[in-house]
MITI-771197 format. One record per residue (C-alpha): residue in one letter; chain; x, y, z. Coordinates in steps of 0.2 Angstrom, whole numbers, plus 5000, padded with zeros to 4 digits. Layout:
# MITI-771197
+---+---+------+------+------+
! r ! c !    X !    Y !    Z !
+---+---+------+------+------+
! a ! A !    X !    Y !    Z !
...
+---+---+------+------+------+
# end
This chain:
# MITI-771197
+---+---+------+------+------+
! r ! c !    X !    Y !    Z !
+---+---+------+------+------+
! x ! A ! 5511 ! 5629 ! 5251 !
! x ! A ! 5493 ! 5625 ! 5253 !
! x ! A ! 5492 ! 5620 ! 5232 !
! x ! A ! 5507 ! 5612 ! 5235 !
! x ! A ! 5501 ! 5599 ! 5249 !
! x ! A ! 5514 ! 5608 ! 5261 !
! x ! A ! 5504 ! 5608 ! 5278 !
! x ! A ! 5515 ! 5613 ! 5290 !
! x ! A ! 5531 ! 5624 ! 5292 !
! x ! A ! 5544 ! 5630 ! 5307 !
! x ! A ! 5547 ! 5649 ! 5304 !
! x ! A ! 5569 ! 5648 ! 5309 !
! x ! A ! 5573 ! 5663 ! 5323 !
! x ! A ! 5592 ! 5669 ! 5318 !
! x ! A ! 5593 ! 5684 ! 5328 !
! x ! A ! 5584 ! 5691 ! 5343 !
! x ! A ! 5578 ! 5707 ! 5332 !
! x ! A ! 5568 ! 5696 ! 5322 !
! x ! A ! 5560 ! 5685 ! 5334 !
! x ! A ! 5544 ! 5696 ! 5336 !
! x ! A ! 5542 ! 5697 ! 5315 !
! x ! A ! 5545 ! 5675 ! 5316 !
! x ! A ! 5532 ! 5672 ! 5332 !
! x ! A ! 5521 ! 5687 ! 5323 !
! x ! A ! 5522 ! 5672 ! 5306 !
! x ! A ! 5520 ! 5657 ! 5318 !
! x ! A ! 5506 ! 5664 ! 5330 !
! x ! A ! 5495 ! 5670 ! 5315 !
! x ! A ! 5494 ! 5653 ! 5303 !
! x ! A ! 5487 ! 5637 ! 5312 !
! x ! A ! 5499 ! 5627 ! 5303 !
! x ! A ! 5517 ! 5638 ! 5308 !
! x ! A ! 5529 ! 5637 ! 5322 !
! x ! A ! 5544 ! 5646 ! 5325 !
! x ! A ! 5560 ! 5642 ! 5336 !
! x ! A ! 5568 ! 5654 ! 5346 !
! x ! A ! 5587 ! 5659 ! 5344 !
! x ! A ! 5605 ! 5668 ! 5336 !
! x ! A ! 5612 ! 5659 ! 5321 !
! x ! A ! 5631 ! 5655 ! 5321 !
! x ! A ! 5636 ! 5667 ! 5309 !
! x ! A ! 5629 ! 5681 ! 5312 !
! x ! A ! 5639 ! 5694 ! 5322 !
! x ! A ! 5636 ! 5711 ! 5329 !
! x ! A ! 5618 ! 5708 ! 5336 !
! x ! A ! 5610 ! 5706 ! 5354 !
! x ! A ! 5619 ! 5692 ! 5363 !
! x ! A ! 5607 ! 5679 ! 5370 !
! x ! A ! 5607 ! 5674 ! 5388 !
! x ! A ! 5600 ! 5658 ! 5395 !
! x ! A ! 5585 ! 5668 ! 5403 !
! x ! A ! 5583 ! 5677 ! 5385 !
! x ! A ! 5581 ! 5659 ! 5377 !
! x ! A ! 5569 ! 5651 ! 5390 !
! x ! A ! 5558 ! 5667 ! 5391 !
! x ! A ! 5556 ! 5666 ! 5373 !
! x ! A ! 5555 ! 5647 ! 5370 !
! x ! A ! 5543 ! 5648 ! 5383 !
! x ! A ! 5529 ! 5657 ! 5372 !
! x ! A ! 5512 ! 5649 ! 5362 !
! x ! A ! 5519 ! 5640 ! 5346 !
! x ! A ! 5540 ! 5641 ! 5350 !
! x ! A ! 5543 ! 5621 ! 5347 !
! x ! A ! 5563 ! 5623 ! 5350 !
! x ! A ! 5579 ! 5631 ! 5350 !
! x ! A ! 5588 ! 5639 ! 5335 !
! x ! A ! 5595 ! 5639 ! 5323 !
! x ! A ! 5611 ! 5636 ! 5334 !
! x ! A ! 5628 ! 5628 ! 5332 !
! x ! A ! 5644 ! 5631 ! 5323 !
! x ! A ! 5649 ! 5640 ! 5306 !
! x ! A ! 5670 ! 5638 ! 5303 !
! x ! A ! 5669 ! 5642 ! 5285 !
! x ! A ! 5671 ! 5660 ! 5286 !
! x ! A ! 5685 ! 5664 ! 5298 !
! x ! A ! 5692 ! 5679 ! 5290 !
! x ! A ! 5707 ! 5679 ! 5295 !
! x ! A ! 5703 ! 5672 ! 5313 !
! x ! A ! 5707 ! 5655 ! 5320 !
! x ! A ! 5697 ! 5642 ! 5326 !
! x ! A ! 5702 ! 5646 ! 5342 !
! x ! A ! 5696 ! 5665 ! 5339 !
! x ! A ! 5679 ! 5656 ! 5338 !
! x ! A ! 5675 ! 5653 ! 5358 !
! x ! A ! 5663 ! 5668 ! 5357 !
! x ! A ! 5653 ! 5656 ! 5345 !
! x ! A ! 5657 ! 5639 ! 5354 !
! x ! A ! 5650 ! 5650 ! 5370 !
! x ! A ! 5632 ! 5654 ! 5362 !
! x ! A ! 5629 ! 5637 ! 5357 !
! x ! A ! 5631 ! 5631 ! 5374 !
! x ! A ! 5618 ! 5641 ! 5379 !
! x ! A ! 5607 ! 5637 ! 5367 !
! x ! A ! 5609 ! 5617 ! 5373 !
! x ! A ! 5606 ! 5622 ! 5391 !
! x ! A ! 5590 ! 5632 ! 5386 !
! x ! A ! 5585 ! 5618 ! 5376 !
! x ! A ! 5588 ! 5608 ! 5390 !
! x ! A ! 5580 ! 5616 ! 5402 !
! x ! A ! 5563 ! 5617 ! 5392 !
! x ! A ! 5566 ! 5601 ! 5385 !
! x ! A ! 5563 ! 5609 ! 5367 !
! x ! A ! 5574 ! 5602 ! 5351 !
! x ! A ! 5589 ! 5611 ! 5344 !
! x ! A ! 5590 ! 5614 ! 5326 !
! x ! A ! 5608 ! 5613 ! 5322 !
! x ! A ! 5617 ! 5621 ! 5309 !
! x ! A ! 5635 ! 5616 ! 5307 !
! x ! A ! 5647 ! 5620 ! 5293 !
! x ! A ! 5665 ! 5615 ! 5293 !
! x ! A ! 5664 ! 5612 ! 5310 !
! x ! A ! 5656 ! 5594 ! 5313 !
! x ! A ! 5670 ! 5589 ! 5327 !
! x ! A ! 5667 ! 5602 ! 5338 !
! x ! A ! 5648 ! 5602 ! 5335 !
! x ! A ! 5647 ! 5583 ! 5339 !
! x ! A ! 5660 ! 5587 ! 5352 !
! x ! A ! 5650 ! 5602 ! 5360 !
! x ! A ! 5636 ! 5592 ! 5360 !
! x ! A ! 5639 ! 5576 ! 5371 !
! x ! A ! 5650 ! 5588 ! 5383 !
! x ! A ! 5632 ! 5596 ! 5389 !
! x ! A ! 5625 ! 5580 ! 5390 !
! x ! A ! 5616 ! 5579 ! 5372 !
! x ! A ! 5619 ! 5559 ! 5370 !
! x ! A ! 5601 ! 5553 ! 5367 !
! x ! A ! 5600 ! 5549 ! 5385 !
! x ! A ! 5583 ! 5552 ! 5395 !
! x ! A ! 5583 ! 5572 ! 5399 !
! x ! A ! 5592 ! 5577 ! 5382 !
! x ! A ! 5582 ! 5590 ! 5368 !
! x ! A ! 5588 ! 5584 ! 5354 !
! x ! A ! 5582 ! 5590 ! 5338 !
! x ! A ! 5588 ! 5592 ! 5320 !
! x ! A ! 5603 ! 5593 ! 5310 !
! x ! A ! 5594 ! 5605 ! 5299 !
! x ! A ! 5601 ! 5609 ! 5279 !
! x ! A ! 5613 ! 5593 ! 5280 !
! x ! A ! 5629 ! 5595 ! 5272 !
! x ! A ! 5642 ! 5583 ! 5279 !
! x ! A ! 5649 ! 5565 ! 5278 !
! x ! A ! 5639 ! 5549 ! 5282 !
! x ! A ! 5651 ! 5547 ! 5298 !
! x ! A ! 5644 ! 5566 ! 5304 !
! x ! A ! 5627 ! 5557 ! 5299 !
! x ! A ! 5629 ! 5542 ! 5311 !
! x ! A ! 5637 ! 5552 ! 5323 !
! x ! A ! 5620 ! 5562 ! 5323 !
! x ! A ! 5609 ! 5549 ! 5324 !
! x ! A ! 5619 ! 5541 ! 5337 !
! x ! A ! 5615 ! 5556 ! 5348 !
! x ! A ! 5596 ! 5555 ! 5346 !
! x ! A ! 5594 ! 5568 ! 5330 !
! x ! A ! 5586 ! 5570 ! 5316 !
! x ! A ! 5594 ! 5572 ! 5300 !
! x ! A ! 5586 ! 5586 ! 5286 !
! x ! A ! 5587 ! 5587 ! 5267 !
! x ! A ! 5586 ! 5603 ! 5259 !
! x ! A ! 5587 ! 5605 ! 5238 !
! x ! A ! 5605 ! 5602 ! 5239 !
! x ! A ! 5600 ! 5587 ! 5237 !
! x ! A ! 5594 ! 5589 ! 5220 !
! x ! A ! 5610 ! 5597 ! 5214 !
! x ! A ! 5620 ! 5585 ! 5200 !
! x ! A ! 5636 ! 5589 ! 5213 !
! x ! A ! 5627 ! 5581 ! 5229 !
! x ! A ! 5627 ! 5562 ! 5227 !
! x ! A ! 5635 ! 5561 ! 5244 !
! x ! A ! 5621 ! 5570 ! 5251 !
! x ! A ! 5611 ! 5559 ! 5240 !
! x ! A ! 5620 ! 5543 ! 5249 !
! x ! A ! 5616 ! 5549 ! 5266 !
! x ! A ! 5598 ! 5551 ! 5262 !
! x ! A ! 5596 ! 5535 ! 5256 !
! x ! A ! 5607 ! 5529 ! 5273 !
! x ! A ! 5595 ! 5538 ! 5287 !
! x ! A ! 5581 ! 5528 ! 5293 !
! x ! A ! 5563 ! 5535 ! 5287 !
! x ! A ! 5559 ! 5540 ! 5307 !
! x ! A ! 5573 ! 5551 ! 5306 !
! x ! A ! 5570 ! 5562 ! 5289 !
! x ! A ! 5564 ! 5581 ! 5287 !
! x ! A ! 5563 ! 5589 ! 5272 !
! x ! A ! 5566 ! 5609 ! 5271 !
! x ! A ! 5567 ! 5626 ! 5261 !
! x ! A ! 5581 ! 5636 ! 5270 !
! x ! A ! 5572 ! 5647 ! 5263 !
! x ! A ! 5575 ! 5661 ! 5255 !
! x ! A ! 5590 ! 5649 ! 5250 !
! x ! A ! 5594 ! 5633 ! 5239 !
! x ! A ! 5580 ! 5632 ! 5230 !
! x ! A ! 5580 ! 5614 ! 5222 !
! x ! A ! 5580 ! 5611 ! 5203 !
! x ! A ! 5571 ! 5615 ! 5192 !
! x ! A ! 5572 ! 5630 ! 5204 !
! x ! A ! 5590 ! 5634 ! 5209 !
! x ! A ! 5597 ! 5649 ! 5209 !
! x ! A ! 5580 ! 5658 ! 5213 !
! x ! A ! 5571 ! 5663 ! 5226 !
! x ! A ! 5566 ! 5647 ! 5239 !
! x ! A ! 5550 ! 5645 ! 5246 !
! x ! A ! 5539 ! 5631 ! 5254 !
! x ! A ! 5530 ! 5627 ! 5238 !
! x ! A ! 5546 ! 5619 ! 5232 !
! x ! A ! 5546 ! 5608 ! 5245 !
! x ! A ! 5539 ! 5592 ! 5236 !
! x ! A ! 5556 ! 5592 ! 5226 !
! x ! A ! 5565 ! 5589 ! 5239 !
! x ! A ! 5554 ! 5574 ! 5243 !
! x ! A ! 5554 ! 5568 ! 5227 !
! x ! A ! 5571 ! 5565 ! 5226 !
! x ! A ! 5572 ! 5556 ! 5243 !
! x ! A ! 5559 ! 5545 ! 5235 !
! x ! A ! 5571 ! 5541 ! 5220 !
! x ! A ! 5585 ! 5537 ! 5228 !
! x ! A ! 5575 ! 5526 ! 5243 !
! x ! A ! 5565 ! 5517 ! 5230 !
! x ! A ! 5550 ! 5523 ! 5239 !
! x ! A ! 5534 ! 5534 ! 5232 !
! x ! A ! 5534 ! 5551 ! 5236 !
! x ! A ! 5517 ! 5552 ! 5244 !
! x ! A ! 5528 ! 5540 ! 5258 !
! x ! A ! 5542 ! 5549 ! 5259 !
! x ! A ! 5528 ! 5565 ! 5262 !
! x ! A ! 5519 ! 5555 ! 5276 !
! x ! A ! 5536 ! 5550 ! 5284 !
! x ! A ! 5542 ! 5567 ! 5286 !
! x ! A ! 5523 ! 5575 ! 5293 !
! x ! A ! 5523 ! 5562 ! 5305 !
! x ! A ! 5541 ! 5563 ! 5312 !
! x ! A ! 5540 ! 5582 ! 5312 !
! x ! A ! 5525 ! 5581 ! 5323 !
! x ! A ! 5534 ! 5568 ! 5332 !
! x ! A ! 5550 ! 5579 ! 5334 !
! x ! A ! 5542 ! 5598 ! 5338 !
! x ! A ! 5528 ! 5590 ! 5350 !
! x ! A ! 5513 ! 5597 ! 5338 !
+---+---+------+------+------+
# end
C-alpha cells in the first residue's frame, strides 16, 4: 500500500466471528479502520442483535456499520419473499447505524428496490439524524445511482470498473459528483486489469483511480485527492 501511495483503508466486518481478527487489523495499523457487521449472504452464522452492533460499533477505530444490505442473486430455489430473514438483518443494521450515527456500507445485488425501499422506510433520506454511508462495489444502473445519491450516499468503484464489459459502470462514474466517489479492492476479489482474475489487494488500488480519471477527464493524482478527502469526510477520521 504504502509504495503504492495507498494511505488508508477500512478492514470490511462480514461475520460476527471475524470481527476480533478485523478490529485486531484496524487497531494495529495507524492508517486502518474496520466496520462492524454480517454480510447479506452469508448464512448459518451468529445473528446480530441491535445491542451486538452498538457494542461493537462502539469500539476505538469501528467508523460504521457493515457490510449490510441485500443479496437476491442466489436464491436457490427460494423466493424473494423467503428472503425476510435477510430484509430483517439489514434493518438492524440501519437502526444501529442510526443510533451511533455511524455510515452503512451497503452492498446490494439484484435487489436495488428493496434496498432503496428498505432504506427510506427507517428514515435513511439524507435528512438530519440519518447514517448514511456507502454504496460499496457499485454494480447497478444510473437510476440506482441517483437514487443513492438522493438519499445522502456515497457511491464506490471497485476494478470492475476497469473490465472491457463495464461501460455502464464506467457511465456512472463519470455521472457521480467528485464529493461523492470512493475507490476499493473488495478484496480478495475483482482485482482490476492488468490484474483480474488474481488475487486483489490494496496496492491495486491506483487502477481503479486511474480509470475514474480517464473517463472524468481529470488527472489521477485528483481523482486520489478527491477520494482521501471524502473518505475522511464520510468515516469521521
Amino acid at each position: 500500500m504504502a509504495q503504492a501511495q495507498v494511505t488508508r483503508a477500512l478492514c470490511i466486518c462480514t461475520t460476527l466471528e471475524e470481527f476480533p481478527q478485523v478490529h485486531a487489523l484496524a487497531t494495529g495499523y495507524e492508517n486502518f479502520w474496520a466496520s462492524a457487521g454480517v454480510h447479506p449472504d452469508n448464512e448459518g452464522v451468529q445473528e446480530p442483535t441491535l445491542d451486538d452492533l452498538i457494542r461493537l460499533g462502539s469500539l476505538p477505530k469501528v467508523v460504521a456499520i457493515g457490510e449490510t444490505g441485500l443479496d437476491y442473486y442466489r436464491l436457490n430455489g427460494r423466493t424473494v419473499a423467503d428472503m425476510e430473514w435477510q430484509r430483517e438483518r439489514f434493518r438492524v443494521h440501519i437502526r444501529a447505524a442510526r443510533a451511533l450515527q455511524k455510515p452503512l456500507v451497503i452492498h446490494t445485488r439484484s435487489a436495488s428496490d428493496d434496498t432503496l425501499a428498505l432504506l427510506r422506510d427507517e428514515g435513511e433520506n439524507g435528512s438530519s439524524g440519518s447514517a448514511g454511508g456507502v454504496f460499496h462495489c457499485f454494480t447497478e444502473t444510473m437510476d440506482v445511482a441517483r437514487a443513492a445519491l438522493d438519499l445522502g450516499f456515497y457511491i464506490s468503484f471497485s476494478g470492475i470498473i476497469t473490465f472491457k464489459t463495464a461501460q455502464d459502470i464506467r457511465d456512472v462514474a463519470a455521472f457521480v459528483p467528485l464529493d461523492r466517489i470512493l475507490i476499493e479492492t473488495d478484496s480478495p476479489y475483482l482485482a482490476p486489469v492488468p490484474y483480474r482474475g488474481k488475487t486483489n489487494n490494496p496496492s491495486y488500488v491506483p487502477y481503479v483511480a486511474q480509470q475514474i480519471a480517464a473517463v472524468r477527464g481529470m488527472t489521477v493524482e485528483t481523482i486520489g485527492e478527491a477520494s482521501s478527502t471524502n473518505f475522511s469526510r464520510l468515516f469521521g477520521v
